[in-house]
C-alpha positions, 0 to 999 in steps of 0.5 A: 655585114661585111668585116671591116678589115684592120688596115682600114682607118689609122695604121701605125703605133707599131715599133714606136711609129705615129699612128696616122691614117693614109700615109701618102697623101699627093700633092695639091690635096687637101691631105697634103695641106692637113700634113703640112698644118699639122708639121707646123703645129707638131713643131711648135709644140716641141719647142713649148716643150723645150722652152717650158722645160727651161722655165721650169727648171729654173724656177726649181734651181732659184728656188732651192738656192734660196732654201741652200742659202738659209741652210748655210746662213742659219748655221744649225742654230735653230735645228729643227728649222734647218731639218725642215728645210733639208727636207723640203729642198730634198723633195722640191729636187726629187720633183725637179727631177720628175719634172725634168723626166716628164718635160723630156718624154714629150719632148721626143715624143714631137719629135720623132712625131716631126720625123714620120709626118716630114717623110709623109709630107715630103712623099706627098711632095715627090709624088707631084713631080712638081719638085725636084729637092727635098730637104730631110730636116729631122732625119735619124742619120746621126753619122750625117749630123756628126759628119756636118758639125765636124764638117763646120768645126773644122781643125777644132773638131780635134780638141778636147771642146769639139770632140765634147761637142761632137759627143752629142750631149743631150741638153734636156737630160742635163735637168735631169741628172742636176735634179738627181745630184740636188737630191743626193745633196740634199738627203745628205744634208738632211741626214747631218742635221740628224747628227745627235742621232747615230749612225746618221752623224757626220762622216769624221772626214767632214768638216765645216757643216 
């Protein structure tokens, strides 16, 4: 028996890249038709991902502002309760976290899969020659994405707001680093509700817990 060779079936996965088979599909084949279902299908599975990532995340922000809002209400009365709470508020934000992280690995993954199958989709498409514009719409040229927002903020691209803008701050990992800020609040609330039990007292330039 002959050996099969190995660029036979799926190529790719190398440098992070999609593996998907015969990557030049033309036009008016059925290649070409499964190309654009499956652009179609990947895009809507990046924006599941990004809506689920904002669902959750506020489901664990209103769920430890309960928990913030029976520590302060409590007042220490009843130590034991407040250690409980701390403690649970600590690990329902290292899980916010986690989530966050998890929410935000899928969702570039779809999107760099959006990348590779719209430079394959629009290949198939030039290959035709039926059509002569092609619109990249998720194309890595950062320079060109900052060059048209500056291009639309006009003279506000100078200000402190447009030049924040233009810094291309990623909305998905915000959860993440609120997660991690919620879990360094809430050790250190745990570790105040342990203050009868040195060296985990409260530091002397704190007041009012």
């Amino acid at each position: 028996m002959e050996k099969k060779s190995k660029k036979d079936g799926n190529e790719g996965g190398k440098d992070g890249q999609i593996i998907i088979a015969n990557a030049t599909p033309s036009s008016d084949t059925e290649d070409l038709i499964a190309i654009k279902a499956l652009f179609e299908l990947t895009l809507e599975l990046r924006n599941f991902e990004i809506s689920q990532l904002v669902q959750r995340n506020n489901f664990f922000m209103i769920f430890q502002g309960v928990l913030l809002a029976g520590v302060v209400q409590s007042s220490h009365t009843k130590p034991v309760v407040s250690f409980l709470v701390c403690l649970a508020g600590l690990i329902v934000s290292i899980y916010q976290t986690r989530m966050a992280a998890g929410a935000k690995f899928w969702q570039d993954y779809w999107q760099e899969a959006l990348v590779h199958i719209e430079k394959i989709m629009l290949g198939g498409l030039f290959s035709s020659k039926k059509r002569r514009i092609f619109v990249h719409l998720f194309h890595q040229d950062d320079d060109q994405k900052t060059r048209m927002v500056k291009k639309q903020l006009g003279d506000s691209s100078g200000t402190i707001v447009g030049k924040m803008i233009l810094k291309r701050y990623s909305v998905s990992q915000i959860p993440i680093y609120v997660g991690i800020a919620l879990s360094a609040i809430w050790l250190f609330l745990t570790l105040c509700t342990l203050r009868g039990y040195p060296p985990l007292g409260i530091p002397s330039f704190i007041v009012g817990f």
